[in-house]
C-alpha positions in Angstrom: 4.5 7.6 -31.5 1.8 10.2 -31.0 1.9 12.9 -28.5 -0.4 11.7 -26.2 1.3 8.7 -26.9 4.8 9.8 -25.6 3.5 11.7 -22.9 1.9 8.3 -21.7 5.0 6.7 -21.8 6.9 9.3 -20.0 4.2 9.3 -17.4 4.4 5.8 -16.7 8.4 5.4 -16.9 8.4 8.0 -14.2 5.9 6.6 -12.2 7.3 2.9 -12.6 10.8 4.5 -11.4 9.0 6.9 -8.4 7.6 3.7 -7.2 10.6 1.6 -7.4 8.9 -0.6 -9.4 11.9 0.0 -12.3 14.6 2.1 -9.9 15.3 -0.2 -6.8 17.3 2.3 -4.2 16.4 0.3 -1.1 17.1 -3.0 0.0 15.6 -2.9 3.4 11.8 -3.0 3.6 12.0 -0.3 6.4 13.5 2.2 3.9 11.4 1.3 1.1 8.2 2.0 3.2 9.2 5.3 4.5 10.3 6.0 1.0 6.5 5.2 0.3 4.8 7.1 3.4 2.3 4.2 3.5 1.6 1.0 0.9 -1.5 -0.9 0.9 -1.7 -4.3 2.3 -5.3 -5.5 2.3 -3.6 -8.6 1.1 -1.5 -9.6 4.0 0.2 -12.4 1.6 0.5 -10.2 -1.4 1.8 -7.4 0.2 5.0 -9.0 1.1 5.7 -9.4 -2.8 4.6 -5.7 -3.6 7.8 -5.2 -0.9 9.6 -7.5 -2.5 9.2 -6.6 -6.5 10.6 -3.1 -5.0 14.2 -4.0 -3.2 17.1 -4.4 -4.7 19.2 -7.3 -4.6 19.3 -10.9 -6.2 18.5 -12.7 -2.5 15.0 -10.8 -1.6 12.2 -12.9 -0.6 9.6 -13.5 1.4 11.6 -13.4 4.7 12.6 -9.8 3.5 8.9 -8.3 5.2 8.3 -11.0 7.5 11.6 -9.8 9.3 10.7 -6.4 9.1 7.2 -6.5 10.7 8.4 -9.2 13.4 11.1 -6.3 14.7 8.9 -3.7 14.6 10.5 -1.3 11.7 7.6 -1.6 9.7 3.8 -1.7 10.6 0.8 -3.4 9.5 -2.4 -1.0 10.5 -5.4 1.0 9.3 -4.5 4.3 8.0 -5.6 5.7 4.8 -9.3 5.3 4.1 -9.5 3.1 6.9 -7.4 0.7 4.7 -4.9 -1.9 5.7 -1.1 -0.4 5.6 2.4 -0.8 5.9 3.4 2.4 7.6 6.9 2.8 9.6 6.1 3.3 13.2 7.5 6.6 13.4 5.7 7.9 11.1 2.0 7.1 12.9 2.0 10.0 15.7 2.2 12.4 13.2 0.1 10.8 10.2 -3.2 8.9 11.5 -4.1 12.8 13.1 -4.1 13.9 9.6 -6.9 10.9 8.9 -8.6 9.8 12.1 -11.3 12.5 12.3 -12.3 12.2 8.8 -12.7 8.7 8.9 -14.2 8.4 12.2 -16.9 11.4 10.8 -17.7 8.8 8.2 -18.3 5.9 10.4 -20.5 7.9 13.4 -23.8 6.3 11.9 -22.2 3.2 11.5 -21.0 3.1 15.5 -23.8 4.3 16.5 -25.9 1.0 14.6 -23.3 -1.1 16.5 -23.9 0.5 20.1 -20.3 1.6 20.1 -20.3 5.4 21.6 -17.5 7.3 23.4 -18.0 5.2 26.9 -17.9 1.8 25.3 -14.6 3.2 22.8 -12.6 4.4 26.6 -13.9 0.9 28.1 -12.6 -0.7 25.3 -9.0 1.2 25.2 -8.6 0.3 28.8 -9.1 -3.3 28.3 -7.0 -3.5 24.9 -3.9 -1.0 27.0 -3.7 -3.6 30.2 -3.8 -6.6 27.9 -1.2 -6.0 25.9 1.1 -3.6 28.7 4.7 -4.7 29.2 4.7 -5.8 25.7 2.8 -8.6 25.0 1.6 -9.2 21.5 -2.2 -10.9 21.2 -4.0 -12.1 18.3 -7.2 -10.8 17.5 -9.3 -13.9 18.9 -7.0 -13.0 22.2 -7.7 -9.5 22.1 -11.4 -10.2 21.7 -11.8 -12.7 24.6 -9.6 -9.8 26.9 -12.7 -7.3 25.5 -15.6 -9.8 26.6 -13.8 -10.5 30.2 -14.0 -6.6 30.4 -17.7 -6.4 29.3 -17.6 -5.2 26.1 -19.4 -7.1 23.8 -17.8 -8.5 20.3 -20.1 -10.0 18.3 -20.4 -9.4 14.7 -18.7 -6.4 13.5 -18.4 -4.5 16.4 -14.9 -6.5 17.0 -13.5 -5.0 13.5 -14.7 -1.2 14.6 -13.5 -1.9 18.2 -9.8 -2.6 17.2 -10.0 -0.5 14.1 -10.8 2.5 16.3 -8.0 1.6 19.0 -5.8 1.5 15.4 -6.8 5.0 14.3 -6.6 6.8 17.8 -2.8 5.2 17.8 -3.3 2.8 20.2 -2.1 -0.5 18.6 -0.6 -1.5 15.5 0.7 -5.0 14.1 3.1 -7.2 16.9 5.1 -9.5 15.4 4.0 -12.7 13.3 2.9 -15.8 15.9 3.4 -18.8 13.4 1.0 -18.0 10.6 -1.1 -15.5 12.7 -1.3 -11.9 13.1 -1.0 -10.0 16.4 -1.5 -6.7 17.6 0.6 -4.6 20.1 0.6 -1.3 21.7 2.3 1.2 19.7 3.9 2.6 22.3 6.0 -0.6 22.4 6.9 -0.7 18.7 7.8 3.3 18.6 11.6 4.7 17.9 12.5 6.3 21.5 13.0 9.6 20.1 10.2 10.7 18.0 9.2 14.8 16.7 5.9 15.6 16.8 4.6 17.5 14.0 2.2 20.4 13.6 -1.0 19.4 11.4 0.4 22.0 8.8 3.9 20.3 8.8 2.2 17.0 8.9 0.3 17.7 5.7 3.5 18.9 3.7 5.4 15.6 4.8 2.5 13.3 3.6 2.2 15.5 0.4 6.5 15.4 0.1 6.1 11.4 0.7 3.5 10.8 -1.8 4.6 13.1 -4.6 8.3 12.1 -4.2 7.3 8.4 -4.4 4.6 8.1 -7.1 4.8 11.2 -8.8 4.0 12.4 -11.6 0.4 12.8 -10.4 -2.2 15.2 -9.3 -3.9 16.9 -6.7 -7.1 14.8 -7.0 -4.5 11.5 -7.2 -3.3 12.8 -3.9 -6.8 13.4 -2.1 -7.9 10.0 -3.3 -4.8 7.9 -1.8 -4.7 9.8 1.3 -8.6 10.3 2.0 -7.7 13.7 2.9 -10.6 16.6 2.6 -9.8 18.2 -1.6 -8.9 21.7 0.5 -6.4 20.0 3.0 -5.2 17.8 -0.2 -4.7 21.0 -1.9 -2.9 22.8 1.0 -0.1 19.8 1.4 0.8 20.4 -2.2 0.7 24.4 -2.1 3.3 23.6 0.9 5.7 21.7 -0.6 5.3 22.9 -4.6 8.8 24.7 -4.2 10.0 21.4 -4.3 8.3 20.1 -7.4 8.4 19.9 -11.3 5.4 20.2 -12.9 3.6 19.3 -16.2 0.0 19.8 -17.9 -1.5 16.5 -19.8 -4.1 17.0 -21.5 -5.3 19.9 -19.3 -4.1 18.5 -16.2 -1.4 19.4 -13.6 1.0 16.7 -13.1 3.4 17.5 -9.8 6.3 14.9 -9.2 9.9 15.5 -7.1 12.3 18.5 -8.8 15.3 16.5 -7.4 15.1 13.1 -9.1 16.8 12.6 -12.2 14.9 11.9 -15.4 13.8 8.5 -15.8 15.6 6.6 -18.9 13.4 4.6 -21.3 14.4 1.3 -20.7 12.3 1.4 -17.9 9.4 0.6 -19.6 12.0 -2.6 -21.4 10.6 -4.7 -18.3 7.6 -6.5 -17.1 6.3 -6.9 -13.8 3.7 -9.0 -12.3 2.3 -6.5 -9.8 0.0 -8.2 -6.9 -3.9 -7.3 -6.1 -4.4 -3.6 -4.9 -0.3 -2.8 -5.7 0.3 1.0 -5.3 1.2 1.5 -9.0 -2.8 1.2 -9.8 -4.3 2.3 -6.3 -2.5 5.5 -5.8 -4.0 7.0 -8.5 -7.9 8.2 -8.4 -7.2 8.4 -12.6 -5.6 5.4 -14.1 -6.3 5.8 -17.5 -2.7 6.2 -18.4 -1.9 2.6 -17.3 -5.2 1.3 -17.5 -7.4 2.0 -20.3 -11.6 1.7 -19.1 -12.4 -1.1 -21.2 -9.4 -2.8 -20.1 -10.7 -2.0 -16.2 -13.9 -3.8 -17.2 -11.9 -7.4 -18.8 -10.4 -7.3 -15.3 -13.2 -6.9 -13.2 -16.7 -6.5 -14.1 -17.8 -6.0 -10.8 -15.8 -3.1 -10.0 -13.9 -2.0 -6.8 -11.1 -4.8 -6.4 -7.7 -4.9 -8.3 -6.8 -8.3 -8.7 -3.1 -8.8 -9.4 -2.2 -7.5 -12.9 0.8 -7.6 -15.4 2.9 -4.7 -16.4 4.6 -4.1 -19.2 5.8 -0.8 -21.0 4.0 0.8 -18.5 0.4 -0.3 -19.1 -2.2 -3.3 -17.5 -1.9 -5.9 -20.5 -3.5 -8.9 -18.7 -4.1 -10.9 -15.5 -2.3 -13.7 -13.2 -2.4 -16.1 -11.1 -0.3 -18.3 -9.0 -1.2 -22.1 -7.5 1.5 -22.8 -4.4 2.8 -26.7 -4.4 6.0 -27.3 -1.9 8.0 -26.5 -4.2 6.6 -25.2 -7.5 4.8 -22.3 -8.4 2.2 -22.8 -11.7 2.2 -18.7 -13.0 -0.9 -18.4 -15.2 -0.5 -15.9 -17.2 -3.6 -14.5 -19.2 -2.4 -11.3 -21.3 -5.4 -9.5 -23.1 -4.1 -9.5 -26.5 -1.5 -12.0 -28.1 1.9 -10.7 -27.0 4.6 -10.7 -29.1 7.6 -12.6 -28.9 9.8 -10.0 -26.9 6.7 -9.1 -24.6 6.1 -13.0 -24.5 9.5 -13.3 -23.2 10.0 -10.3 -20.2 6.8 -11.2 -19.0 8.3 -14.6 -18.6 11.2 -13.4 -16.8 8.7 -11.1 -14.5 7.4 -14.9 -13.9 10.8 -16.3 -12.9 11.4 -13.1 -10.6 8.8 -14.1 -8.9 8.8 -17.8 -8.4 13.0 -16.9 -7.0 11.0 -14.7 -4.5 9.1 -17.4 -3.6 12.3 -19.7 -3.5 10.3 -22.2 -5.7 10.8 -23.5 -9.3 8.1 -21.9 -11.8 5.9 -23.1 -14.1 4.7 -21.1 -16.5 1.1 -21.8 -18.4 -0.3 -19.3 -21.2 -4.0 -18.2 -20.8 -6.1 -17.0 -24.1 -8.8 -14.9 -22.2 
């Protein structure tokens, strides 16, 4: 094995182990996600399986998130890059300060294209506050009708900005699950009693401790892209917390992960995974080269910009997925880049089977040339 070689393999054995992708400590989804900080989950299905593919314990399934977002110990919102998350809920006070102004800096032509200025946003709050006061949990067709019957108009977009904004300025978050729908409620109703504020300063070295500890090793650019933070404030976070952190240089860059974790063991990289669409191990990184080569980026999506759901193994992307829901089946397609061999041929099956026993369903299994 080369040397770049080994260090890619190192990097990705470390990362796979940060993320608990191949080291499960938690077997609550509460844990996990503070663990994380935040976990993308632009894919309200899919997200429950990148939860699941990180807990320990033979019985995890779908019920394992579900549960957790109908109590209220983890969150579905916009945070980071005005993205969909899974955040606990007593990490919001102190985190969406960090990212609000930025993003809403970014959006100010946007809202003002829309007709939504500072009057319209306080109408809006009002209406969204009395709504949803002494705890009542609305969908978003509910919460839009409550907007119109206050005058504030919903049509296209504006709807989106109106209760993305209210999301951002800590004002509502996910309620629990109504059958198959989403709700929102006040976050005030879904926060721990006892809560610390944080300075911005403090606030910065948490996010940098939570993201470092939890996907490291990885760099200071990584950690401005994931959290959407300005590169100086990125930078600042890191320079906090560095005390607490190993570091490494590949290839001419400065790789930061947790001092206190023990080194990661190669059999790590022994296992595949089928990781879902937009799964941290890809999106937390602005550089992925080291699990995903460019050309390889490209056979997965021409078009650029999504990250479909991938499979894993030894570290790297080496192909796509699928999955087509009967009652009680799953068909896996499986649709590696290159011919695997026969031990690859086999862990990816078993990352198949993992998954169709998340699912609770029997598996079928069908090989894709692409």
């Amino acid at each position: 094995m080369s040397g770049h070689q080994g260090a890619s393999a190192r990097l990705a054995a470390r990362r796979l182990a940060a993320q608990q992708i191949g080291r499960h400590t938690f077997a609550r989804a509460a844990d996990l996600v503070a663990w994380m900080g935040a976990m993308q989950a632009q894919d309200y299905a899919a997200v429950h399986w990148a939860v699941g593919l990180r807990l320990r314990g033979r019985a995890v399934g779908e019920a394992a998130l579900a549960g957790a977002l109908a109590d209220g110990s983890v969150v579905h919102t916009h945070v980071m890059r005005w993205t969909w998350q899974l955040v606990a809920p007593a990490d919001l006070l102190w985190m969406l300060p960090l990212v609000a102004p930025r993003l809403m800096n970014r959006t100010a032509g946007r809202h003002r294209e829309l007709n939504l200025d500072a009057a319209t946003f306080a109408r809006s709050t009002r209406a969204i506050e009395r709504a949803l006061a002494k705890g009542a949990h609305l969908t978003r067709a509910e919460l839009g009708g409550a907007l119109r019957d206050a005058g504030v108009a919903t049509d296209g977009p504006r709807l989106s900005h109106l209760l993305g904004h209210a999301e951002l300025h800590a004002v509502i978050c996910s309620g629990a699950p109504r059958a198959k729908q989403r709700t929102y409620a006040l976050v005030a109703s879904r926060l721990p009693r006892e809560h610390e504020p944080l300075e911005r300063e403090e606030a910065l070295a948490e996010l940098a401790r939570r993201y470092f500890r939890s996907r490291g090793p990885a760099t200071a650019a990584d950690f401005a892209w994931w959290s959407g933070l300005a590169p100086a404030e990125a930078r600042a976070g890191l320079a906090a917390i560095r005390g607490e952190l190993a570091s490494e240089e590949i290839e001419g860059a400065t790789l930061w992960r947790d001092a206190k974790i023990a080194p990661t063991a190669d059999a790590v990289l022994a296992e595949a995974a089928l990781l879902p669409p937009f799964d941290e191990y890809l999106i937390a990184y602005r550089d992925r080269g080291d699990m995903l080569a460019p050309h390889e980026a490209r056979r997965l999506n021409a078009g650029g910009g999504i990250l479909p759901p991938v499979i894993v193994a030894g570290g790297r992307v080496v192909g796509r997925w699928r999955r087509t829901l009967a009652p009680s089946v799953v068909t896996i397609e499986l649709a590696p880049f290159d011919k695997p061999s026969p031990a690859d041929r086999a862990r990816i099956g078993e990352a198949a089977e993992r998954y169709a026993a998340f699912l609770d369903r029997q598996v079928k299994i069908v090989w894709r040339r692409r």
